[in-house]
C-alpha positions, -999 to +999 in steps of 0.1 A: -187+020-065-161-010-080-127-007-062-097-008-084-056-006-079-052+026-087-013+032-084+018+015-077+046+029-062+084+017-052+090+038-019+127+017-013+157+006-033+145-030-034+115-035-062+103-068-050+100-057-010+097-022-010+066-009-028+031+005-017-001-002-038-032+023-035-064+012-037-093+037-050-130+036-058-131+034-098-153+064-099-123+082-091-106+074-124-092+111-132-069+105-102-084+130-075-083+131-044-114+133-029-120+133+011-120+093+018-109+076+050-080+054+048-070+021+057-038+003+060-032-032+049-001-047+070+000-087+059+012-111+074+034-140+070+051-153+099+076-124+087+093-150+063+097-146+027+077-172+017+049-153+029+035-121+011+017-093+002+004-116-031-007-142-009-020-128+018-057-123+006-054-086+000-070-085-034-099-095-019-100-076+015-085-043-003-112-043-032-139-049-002-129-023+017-125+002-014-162-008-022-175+005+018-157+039+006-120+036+021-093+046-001-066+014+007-025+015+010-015-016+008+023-027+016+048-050+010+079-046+030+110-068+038+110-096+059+132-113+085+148-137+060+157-104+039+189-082+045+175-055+064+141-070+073+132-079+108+133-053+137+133-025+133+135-023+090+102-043+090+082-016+108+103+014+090+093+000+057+055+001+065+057+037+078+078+045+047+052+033+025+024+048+040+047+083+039+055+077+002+014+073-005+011+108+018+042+125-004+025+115-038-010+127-023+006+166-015+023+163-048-010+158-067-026+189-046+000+214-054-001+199-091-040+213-092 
């Protein structure tokens, strides 16, 4: 099983801080959904903008953990030196990604 990106999606108004990546196995290239467990990737960074989701070894660590069989959401959110970043729009943004990756996941089931 080689793990891929799969899909990209914006879930906020801000392009460069507010979109969620999905990691799949490649076998899975027709897009289904099959039964997988899931793991979310939160990255670091000393919350600073300097630090993120591209640098924060995740296309290592999502690929690995695609390849054991996890299907992998993986975040990038805004930080502290970003308007609305910090507490509490730092941990919104995460659960909004991961709720954007669950919207596009019922969307594809009703779609057949």
């Amino acid at each position: 099983m080689t793990p891929r990106q799969w899909q990209t999606w914006q879930y906020g108004a801000n392009p460069l801080t507010q979109y969620v990546r999905l990691w799949m196995p490649s076998d899975n290239d027709r897009g289904e959904a099959p039964k997988l467990p899931v793991a979310v990737l939160v990255h670091g960074g000393f919350w600073r903008n300097k630090y993120s989701i591209d640098n924060a070894c995740h296309d290592t660590l999502a690929p690995f953990l695609c390849s054991k069989g996890f299907a992998v959401i993986d975040s990038e959110y805004r930080r502290s030196d970003h308007e609305g970043g910090g507490y509490p729009g730092t941990n919104e943004d995460v659960l909004h990604a991961v709720k954007c990756v669950l919207r596009k996941h019922r969307q594809r089931q009703r779609q057949g």
